[in-house]
N, CA, C and O atoms as a CHARMM CRD file, in Angstrom:
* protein
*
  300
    1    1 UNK  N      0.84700  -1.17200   0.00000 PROA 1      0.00000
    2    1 UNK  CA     0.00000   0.00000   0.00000 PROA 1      0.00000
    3    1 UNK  C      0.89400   1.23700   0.00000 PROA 1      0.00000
    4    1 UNK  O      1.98700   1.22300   0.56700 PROA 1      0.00000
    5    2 UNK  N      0.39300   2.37400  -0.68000 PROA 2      0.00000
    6    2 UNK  CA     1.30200   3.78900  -0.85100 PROA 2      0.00000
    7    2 UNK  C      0.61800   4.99300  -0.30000 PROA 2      0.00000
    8    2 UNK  O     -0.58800   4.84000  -0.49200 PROA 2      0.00000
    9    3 UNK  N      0.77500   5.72500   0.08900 PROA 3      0.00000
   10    3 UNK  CA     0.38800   6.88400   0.88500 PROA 3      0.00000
   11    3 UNK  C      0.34300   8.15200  -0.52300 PROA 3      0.00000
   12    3 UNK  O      1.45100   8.53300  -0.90300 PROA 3      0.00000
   13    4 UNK  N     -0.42000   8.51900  -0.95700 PROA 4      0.00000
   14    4 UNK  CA    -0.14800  10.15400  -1.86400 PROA 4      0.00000
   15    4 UNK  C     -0.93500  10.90200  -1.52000 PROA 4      0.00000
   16    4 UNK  O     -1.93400  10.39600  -1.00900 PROA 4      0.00000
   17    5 UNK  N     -0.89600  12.15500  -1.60200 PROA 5      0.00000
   18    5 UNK  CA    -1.49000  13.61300  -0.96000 PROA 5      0.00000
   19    5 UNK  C     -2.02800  14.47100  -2.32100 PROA 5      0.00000
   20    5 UNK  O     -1.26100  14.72000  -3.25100 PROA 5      0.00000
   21    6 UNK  N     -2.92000  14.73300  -2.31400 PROA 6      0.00000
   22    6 UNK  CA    -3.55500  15.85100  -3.27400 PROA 6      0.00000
   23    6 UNK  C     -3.72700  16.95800  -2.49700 PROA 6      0.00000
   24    6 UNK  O     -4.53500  16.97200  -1.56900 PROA 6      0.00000
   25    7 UNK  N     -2.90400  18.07100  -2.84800 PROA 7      0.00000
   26    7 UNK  CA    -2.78800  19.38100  -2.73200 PROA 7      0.00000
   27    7 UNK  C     -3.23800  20.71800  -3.25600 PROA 7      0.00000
   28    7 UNK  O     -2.78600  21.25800  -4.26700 PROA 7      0.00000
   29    8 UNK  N     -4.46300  21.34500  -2.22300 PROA 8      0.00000
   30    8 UNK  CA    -4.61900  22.24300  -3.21300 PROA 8      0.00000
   31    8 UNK  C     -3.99400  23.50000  -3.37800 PROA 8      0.00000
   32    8 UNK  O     -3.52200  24.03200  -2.37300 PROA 8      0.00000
   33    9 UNK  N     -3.89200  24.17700  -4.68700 PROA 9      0.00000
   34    9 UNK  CA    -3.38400  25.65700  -4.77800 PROA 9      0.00000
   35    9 UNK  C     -4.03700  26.23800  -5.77400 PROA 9      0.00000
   36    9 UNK  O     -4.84500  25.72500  -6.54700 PROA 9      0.00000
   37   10 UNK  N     -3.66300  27.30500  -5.72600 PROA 10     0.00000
   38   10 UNK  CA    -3.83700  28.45000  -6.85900 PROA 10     0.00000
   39   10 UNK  C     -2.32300  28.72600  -7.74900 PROA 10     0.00000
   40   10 UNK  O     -1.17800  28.51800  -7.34900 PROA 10     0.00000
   41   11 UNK  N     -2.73400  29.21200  -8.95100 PROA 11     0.00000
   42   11 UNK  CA    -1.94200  29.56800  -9.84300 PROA 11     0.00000
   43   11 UNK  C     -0.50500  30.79400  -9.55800 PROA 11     0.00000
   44   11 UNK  O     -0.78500  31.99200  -9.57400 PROA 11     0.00000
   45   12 UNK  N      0.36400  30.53300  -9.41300 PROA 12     0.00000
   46   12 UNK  CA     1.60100  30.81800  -8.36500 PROA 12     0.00000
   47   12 UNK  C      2.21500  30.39600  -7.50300 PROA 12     0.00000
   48   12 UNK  O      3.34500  30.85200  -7.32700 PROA 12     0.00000
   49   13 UNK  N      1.72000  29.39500  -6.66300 PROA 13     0.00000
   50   13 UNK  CA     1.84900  29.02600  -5.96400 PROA 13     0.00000
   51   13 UNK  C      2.57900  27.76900  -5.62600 PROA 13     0.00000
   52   13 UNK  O      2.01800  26.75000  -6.02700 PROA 13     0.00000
   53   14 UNK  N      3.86300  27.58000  -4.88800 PROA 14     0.00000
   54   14 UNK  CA     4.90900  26.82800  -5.00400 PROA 14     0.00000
   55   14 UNK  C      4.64600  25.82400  -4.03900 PROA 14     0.00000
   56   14 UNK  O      4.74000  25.91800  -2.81500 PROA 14     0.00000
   57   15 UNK  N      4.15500  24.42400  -5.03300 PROA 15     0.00000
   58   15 UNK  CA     3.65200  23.45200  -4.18200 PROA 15     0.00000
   59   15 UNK  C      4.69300  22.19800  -4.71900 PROA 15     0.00000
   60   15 UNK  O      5.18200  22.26200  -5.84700 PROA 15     0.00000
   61   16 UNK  N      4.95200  21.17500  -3.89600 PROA 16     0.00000
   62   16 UNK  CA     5.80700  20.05000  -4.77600 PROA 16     0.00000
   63   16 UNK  C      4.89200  19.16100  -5.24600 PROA 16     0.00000
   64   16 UNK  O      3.79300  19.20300  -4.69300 PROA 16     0.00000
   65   17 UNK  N      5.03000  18.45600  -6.02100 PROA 17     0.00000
   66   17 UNK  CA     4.26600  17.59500  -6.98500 PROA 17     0.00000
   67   17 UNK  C      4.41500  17.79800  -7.89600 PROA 17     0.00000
   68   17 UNK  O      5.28900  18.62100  -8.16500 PROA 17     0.00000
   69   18 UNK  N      3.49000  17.04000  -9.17200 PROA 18     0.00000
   70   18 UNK  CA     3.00100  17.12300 -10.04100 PROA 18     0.00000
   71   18 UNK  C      1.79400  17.50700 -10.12700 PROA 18     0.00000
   72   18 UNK  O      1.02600  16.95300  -9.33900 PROA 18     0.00000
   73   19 UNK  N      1.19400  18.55900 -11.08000 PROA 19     0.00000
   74   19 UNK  CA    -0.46200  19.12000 -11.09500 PROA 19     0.00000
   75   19 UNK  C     -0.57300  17.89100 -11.88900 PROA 19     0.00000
   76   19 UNK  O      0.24800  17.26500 -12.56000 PROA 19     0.00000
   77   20 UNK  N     -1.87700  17.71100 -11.61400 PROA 20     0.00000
   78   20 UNK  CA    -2.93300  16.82600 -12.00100 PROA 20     0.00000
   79   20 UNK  C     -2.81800  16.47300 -13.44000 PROA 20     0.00000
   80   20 UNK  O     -2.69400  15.34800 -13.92500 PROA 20     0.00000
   81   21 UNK  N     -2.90700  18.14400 -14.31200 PROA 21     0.00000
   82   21 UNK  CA    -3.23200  18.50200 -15.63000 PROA 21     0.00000
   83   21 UNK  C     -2.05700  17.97500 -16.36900 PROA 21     0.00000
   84   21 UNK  O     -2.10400  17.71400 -17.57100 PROA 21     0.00000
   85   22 UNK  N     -0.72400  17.78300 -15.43100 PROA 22     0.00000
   86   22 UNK  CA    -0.05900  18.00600 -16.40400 PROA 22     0.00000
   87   22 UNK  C      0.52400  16.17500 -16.97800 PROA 22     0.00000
   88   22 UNK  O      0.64600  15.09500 -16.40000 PROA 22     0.00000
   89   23 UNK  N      0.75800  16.71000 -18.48400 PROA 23     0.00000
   90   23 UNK  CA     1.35100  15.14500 -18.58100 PROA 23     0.00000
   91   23 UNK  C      1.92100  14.04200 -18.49300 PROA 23     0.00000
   92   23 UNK  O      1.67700  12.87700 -18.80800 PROA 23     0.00000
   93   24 UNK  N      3.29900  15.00600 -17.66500 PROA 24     0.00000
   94   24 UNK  CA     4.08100  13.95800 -16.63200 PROA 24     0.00000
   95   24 UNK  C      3.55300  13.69500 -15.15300 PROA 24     0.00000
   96   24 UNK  O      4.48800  13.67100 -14.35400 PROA 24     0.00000
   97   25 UNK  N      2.57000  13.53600 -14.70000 PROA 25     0.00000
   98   25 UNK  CA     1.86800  13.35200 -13.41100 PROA 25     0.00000
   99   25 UNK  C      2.13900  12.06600 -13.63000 PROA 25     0.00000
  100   25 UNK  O      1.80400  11.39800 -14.60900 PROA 25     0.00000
  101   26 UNK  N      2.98000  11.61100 -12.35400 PROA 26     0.00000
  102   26 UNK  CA     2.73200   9.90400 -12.43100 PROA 26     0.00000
  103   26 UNK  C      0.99800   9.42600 -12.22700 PROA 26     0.00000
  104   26 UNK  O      0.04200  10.12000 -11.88100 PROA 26     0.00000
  105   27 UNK  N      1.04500   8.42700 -12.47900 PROA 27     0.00000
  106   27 UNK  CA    -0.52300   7.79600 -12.45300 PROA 27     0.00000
  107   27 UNK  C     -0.67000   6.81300 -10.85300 PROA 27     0.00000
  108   27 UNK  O      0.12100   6.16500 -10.16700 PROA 27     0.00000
  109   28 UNK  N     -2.00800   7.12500 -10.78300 PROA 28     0.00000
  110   28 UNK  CA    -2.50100   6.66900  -9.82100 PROA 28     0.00000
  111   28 UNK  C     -3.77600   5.64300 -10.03900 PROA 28     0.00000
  112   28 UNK  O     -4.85400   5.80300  -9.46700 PROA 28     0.00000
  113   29 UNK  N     -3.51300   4.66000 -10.87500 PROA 29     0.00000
  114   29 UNK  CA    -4.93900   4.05100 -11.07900 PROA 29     0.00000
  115   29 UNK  C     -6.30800   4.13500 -10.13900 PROA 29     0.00000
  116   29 UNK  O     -6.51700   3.71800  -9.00000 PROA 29     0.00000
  117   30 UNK  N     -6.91200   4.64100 -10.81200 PROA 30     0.00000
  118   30 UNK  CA    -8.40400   4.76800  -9.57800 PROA 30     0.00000
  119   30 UNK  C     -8.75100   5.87400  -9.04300 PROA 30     0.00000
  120   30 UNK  O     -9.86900   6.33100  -8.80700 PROA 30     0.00000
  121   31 UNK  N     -7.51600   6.35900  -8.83100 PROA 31     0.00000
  122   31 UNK  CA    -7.47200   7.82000  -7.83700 PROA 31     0.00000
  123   31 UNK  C     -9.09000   8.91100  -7.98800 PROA 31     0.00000
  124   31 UNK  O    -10.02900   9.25900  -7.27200 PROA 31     0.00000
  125   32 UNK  N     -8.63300   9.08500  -9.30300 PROA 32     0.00000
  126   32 UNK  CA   -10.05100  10.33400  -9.83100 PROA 32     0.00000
  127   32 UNK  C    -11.30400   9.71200  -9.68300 PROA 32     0.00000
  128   32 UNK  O    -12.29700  10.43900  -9.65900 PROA 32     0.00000
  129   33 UNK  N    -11.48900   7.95800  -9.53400 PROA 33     0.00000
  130   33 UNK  CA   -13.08500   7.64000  -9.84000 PROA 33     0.00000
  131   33 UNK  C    -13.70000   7.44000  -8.26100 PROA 33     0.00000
  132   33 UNK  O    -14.83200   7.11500  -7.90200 PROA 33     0.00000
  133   34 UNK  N    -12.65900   7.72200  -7.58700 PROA 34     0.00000
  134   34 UNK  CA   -12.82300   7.71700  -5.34000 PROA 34     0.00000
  135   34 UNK  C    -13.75700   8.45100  -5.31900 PROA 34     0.00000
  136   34 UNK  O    -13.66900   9.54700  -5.87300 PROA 34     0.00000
  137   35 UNK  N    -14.90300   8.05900  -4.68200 PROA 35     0.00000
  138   35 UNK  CA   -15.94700   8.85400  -4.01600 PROA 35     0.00000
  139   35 UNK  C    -14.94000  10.07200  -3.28700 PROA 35     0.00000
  140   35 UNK  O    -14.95000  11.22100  -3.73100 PROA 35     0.00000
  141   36 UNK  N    -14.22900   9.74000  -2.32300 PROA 36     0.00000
  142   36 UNK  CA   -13.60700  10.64100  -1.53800 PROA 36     0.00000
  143   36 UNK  C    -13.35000  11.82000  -2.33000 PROA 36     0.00000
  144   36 UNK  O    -13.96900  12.88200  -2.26600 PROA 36     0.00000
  145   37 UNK  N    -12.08700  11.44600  -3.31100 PROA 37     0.00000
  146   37 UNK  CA   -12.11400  12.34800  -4.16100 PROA 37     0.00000
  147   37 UNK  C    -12.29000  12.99200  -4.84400 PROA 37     0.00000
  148   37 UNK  O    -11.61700  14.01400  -4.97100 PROA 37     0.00000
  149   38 UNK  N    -13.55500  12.59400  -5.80100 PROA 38     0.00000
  150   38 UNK  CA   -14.25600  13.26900  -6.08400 PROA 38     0.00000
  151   38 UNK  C    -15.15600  14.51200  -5.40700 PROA 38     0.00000
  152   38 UNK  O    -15.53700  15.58500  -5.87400 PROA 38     0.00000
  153   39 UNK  N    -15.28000  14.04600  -4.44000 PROA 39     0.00000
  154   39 UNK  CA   -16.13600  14.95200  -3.03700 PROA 39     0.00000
  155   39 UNK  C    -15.05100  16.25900  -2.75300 PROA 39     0.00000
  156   39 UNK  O    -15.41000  17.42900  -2.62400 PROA 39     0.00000
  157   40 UNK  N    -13.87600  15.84800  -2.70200 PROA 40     0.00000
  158   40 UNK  CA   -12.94800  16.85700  -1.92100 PROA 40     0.00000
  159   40 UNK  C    -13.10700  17.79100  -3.08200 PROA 40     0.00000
  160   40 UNK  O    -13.64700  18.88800  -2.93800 PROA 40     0.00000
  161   41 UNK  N    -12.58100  17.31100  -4.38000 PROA 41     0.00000
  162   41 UNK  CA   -12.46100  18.43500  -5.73100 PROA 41     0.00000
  163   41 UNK  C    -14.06400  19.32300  -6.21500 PROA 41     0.00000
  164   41 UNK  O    -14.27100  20.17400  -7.08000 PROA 41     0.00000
  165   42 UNK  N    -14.73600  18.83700  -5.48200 PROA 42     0.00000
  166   42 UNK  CA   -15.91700  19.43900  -5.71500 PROA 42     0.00000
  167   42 UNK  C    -15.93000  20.61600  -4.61000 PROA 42     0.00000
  168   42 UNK  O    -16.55000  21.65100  -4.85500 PROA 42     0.00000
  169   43 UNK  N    -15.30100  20.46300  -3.50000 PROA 43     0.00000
  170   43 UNK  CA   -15.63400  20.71800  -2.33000 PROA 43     0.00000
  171   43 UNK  C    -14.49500  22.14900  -2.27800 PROA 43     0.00000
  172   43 UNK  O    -14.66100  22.94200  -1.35100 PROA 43     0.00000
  173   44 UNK  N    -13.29100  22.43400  -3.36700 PROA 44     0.00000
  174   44 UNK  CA   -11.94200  22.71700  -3.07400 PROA 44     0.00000
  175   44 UNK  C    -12.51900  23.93000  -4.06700 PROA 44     0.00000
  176   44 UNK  O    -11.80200  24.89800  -3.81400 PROA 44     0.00000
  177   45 UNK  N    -13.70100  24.39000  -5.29600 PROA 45     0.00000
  178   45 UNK  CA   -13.82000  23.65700  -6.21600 PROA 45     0.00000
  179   45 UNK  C    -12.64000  23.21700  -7.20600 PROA 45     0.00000
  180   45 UNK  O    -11.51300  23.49400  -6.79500 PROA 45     0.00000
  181   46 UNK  N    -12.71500  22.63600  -8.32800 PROA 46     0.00000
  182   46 UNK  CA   -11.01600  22.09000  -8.89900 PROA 46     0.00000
  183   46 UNK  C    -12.20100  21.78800 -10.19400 PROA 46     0.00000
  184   46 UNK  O    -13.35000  21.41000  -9.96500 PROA 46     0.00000
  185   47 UNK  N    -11.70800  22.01400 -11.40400 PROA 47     0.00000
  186   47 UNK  CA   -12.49200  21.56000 -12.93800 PROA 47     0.00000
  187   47 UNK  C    -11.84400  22.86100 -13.82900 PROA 47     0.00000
  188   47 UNK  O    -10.91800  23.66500 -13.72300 PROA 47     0.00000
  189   48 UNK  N    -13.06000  22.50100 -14.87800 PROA 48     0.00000
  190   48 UNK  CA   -12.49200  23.59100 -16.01100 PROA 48     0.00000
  191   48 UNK  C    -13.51500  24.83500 -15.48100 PROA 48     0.00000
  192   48 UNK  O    -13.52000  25.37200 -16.58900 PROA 48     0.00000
  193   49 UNK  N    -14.04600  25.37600 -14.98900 PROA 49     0.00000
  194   49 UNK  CA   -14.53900  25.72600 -14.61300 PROA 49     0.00000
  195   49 UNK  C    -14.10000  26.91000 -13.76200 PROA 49     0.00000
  196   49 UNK  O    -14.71800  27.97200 -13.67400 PROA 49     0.00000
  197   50 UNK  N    -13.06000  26.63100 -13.20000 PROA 50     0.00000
  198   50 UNK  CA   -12.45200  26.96300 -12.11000 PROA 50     0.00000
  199   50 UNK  C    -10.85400  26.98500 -12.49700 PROA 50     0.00000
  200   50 UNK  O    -10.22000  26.28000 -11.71300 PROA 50     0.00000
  201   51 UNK  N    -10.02000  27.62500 -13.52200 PROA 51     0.00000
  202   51 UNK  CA    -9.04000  27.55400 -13.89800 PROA 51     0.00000
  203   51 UNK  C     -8.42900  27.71900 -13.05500 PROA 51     0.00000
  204   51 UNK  O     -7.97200  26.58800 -12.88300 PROA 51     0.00000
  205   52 UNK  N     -7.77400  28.68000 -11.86600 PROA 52     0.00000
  206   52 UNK  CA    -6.93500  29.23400 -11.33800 PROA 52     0.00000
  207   52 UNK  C     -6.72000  28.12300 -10.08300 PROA 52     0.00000
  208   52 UNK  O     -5.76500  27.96200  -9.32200 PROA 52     0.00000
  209   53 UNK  N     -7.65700  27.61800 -10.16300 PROA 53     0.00000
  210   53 UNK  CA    -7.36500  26.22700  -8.76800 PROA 53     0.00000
  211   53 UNK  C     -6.62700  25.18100  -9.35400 PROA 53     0.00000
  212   53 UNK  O     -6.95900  24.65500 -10.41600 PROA 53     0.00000
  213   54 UNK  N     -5.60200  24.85200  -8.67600 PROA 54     0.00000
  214   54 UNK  CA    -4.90900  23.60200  -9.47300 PROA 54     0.00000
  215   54 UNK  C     -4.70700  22.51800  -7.96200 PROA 54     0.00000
  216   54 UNK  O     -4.64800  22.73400  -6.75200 PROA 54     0.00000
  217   55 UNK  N     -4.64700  21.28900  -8.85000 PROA 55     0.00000
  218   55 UNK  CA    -4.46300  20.04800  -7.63200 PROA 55     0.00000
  219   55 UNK  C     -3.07100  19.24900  -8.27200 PROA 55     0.00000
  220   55 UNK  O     -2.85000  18.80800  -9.40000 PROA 55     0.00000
  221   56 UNK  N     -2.03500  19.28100  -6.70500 PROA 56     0.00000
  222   56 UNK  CA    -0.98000  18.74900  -7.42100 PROA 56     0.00000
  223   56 UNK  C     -0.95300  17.37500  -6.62500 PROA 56     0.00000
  224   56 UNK  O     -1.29900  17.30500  -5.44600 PROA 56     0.00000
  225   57 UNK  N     -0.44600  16.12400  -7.48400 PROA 57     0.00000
  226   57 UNK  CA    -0.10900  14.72900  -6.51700 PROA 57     0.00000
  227   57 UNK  C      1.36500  15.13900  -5.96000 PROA 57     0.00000
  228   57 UNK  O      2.07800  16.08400  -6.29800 PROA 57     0.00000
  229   58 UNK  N      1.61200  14.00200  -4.88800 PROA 58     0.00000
  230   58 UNK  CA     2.58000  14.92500  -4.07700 PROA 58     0.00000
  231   58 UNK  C      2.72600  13.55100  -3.50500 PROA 58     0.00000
  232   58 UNK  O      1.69100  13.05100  -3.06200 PROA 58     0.00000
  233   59 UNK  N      3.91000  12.80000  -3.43200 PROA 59     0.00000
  234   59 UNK  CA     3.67400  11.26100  -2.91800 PROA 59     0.00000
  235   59 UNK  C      4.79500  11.58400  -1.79500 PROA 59     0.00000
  236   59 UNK  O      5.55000  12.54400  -1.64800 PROA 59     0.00000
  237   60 UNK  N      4.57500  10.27300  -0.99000 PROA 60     0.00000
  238   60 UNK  CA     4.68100  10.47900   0.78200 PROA 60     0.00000
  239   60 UNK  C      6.33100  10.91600   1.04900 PROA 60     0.00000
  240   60 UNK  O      6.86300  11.39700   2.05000 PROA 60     0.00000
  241   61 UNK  N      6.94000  10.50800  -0.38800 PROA 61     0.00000
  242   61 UNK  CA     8.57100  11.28000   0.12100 PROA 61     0.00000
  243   61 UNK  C      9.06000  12.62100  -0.12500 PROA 61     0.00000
  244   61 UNK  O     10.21200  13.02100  -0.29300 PROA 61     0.00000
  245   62 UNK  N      7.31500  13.58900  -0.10600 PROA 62     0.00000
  246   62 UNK  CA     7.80600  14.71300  -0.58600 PROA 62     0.00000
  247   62 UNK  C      7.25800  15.25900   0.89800 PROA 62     0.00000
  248   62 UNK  O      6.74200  14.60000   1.80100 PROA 62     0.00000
  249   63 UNK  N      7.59900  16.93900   0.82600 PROA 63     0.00000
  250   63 UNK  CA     7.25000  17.65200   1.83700 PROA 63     0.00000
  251   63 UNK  C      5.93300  18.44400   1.96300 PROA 63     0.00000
  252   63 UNK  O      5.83400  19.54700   1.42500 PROA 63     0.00000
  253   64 UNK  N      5.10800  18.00300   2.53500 PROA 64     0.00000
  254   64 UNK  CA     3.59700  18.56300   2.41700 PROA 64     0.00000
  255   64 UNK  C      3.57300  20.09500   3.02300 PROA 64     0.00000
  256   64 UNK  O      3.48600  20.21100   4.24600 PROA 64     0.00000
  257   65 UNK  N      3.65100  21.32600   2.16200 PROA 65     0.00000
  258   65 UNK  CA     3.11800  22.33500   2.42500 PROA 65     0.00000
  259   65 UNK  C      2.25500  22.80200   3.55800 PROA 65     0.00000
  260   65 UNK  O      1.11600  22.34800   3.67000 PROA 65     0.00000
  261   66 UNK  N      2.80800  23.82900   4.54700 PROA 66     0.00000
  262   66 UNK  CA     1.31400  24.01200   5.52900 PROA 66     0.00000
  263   66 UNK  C      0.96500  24.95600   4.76400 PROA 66     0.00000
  264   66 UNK  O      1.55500  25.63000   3.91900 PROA 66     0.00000
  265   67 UNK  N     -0.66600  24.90400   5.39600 PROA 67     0.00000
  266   67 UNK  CA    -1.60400  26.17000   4.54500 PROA 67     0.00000
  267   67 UNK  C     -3.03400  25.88200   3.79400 PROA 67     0.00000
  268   67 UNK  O     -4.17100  26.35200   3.85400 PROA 67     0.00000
  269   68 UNK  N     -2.23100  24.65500   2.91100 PROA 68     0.00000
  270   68 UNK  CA    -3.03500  24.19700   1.60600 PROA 68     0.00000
  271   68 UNK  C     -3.80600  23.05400   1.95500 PROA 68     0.00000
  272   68 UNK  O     -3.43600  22.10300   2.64200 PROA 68     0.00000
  273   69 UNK  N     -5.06900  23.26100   1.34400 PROA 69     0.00000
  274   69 UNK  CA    -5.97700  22.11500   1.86800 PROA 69     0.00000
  275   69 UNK  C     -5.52500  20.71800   1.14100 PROA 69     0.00000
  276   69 UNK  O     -5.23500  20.66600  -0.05400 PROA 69     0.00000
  277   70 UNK  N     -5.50500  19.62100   2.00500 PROA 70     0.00000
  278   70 UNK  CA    -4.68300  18.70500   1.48400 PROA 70     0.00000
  279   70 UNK  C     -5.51100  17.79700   1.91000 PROA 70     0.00000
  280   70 UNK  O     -6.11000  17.86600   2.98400 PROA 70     0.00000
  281   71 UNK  N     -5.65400  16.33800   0.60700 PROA 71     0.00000
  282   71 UNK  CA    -6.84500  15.28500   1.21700 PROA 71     0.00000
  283   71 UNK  C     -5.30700  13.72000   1.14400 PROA 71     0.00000
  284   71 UNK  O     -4.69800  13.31100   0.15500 PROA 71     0.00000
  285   72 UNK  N     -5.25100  13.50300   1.86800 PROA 72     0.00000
  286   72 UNK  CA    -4.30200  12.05500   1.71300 PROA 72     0.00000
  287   72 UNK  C     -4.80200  10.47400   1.55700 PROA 72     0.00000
  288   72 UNK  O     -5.39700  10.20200   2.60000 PROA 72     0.00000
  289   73 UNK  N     -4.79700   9.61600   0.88900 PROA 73     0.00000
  290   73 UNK  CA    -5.29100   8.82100   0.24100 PROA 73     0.00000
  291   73 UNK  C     -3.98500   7.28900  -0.00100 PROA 73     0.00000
  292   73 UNK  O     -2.98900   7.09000  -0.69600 PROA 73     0.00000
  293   74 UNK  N     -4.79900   6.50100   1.06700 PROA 74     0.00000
  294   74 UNK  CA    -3.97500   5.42300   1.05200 PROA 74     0.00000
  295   74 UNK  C     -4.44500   4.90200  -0.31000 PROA 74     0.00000
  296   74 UNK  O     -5.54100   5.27400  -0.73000 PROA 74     0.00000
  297   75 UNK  N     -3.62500   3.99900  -1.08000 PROA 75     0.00000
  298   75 UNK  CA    -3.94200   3.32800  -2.41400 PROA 75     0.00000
  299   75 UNK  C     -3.73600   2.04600  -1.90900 PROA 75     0.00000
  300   75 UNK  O     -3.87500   1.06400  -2.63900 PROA 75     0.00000
């Protein structure tokens, strides 16, 4: 089992990870179809909709930001 963190921010904002959007985001099979998660990104809001919000993955050997609303997600 692996521990990863979805992080939220806004556009500027110096978070470690990978954003979601982008194409080198390692993969997380499943991750996006989680009730949980889905709930949190609704909740953060996070879509196209909402450009300036970005969600970065951020896996357990990185350093989690204080501040930023952050949902963590055993796989």
């Amino acid at each position: 089992m692996s521990t990863v963190h979805l992080v939220s921010a806004t556009v500027g904002d110096r978070v470690p990870g990978h954003e979601l959007a982008d194409p080198g985001c390692p993969e997380a099979p499943g991750l996006m179809e989680r009730p949980d998660v889905i709930a949190w990104m609704k909740a953060i809001p996070y879509g196209p909709d909402h450009p300036d919000e970005l969600v970065y993955l951020v896996t357990e050997d990185d350093e989690i930001p204080d501040g930023f609303p952050t949902l963590t997600i055993s796989l």
